[in-house]
C-alpha positions, 0 to 999 in steps of 0.5 A: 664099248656098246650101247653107250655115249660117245664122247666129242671133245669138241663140244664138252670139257672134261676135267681129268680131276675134280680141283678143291674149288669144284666141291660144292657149297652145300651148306643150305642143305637142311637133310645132308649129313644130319638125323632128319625125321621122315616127312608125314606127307608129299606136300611137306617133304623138303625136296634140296638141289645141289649145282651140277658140276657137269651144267652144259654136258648132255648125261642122263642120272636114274633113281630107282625106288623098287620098293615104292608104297602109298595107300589107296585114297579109296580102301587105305590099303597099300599100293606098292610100285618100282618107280624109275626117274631119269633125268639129264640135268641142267644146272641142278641136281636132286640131293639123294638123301631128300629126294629118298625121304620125299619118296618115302613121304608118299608111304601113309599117302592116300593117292591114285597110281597116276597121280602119285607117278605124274606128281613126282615127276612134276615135282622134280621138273619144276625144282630142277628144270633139268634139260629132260627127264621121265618117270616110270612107275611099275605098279603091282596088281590090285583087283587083278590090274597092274597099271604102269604109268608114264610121264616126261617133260618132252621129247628125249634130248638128241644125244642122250644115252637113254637105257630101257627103264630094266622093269618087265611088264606084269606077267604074273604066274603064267 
């Protein structure tokens, strides 16, 4: 194997299975498992954590949103983005399902490509202090500029596997 973790056994248990008493409680989840109305904005997304199973080992976990939109708050019109989240967790992980519905919120919201990538990276960070994450939002081209807009919480863990973030830069039709 190339390019990826190598693991010490010294330094990091690991179960062979997962035993009955590693399934989480999940029973303060208010999205999971039930039909859940999309948020009408960021501010009133409900982001939910679960334990990490995994708290004490170095990992990294991605979300990819390709198809992220807000709108202008200057024209209304759409903005359109791939977003990419990495994070090592600590003691939390995001449940996908609000962590998706939070990032659809953003779609009738009125916001600048910075302040939209930089808020959701904050957003996480302070819901589950992880260990490191990093946001990377690719932005389409309005008026001619695309503008690609970066943000982690400090400098990446020693250890940890981090692949490139996969998105070009823009280069349009030339």
């Amino acid at each position: 194997m190339t390019g990826g973790p190598v693991w010490d056994k010294s330094n990091d248990a690991f179960p062979r299975s997962c035993p009955e008493t590693m399934t989480p409680d999940l029973s303060g989840l208010s999205q999971l498992g039930r039909q859940t109305d999309a948020p009408t904005s960021p501010e009133t997304a409900e982001l939910e954590r679960v334990p990490n199973p995994h708290a004490g080992t170095l990992y990294l976990t991605r979300f990819t949103a390709p198809e992220f939109t807000s709108l202008c708050p200057v024209t209304g019109q759409p903005d359109f983005a791939h977003i990419v989240i990495d994070y090592a967790p600590g003691n939390w992980l995001v449940e996908s399902k609000s962590l998706k519905l939070y990032l659809n919120s953003f779609r009738n919201h009125g916001a600048f490509h910075e302040d939209c990538t930089v808020a959701i990276g904050k957003r996480l960070a302070e819901l589950l202090t992880p260990t490191w994450l990093r946001i990377g939002g690719y932005w389409y081209p309005r008026g001619g500029i695309p503008i690609d807009v970066f943000w982690q919480t400090g400098a990446v863990p020693e250890g940890l596997w981090l692949p490139d973030q996969g998105v070009p830069t823009y280069r349009g039709r030339g």
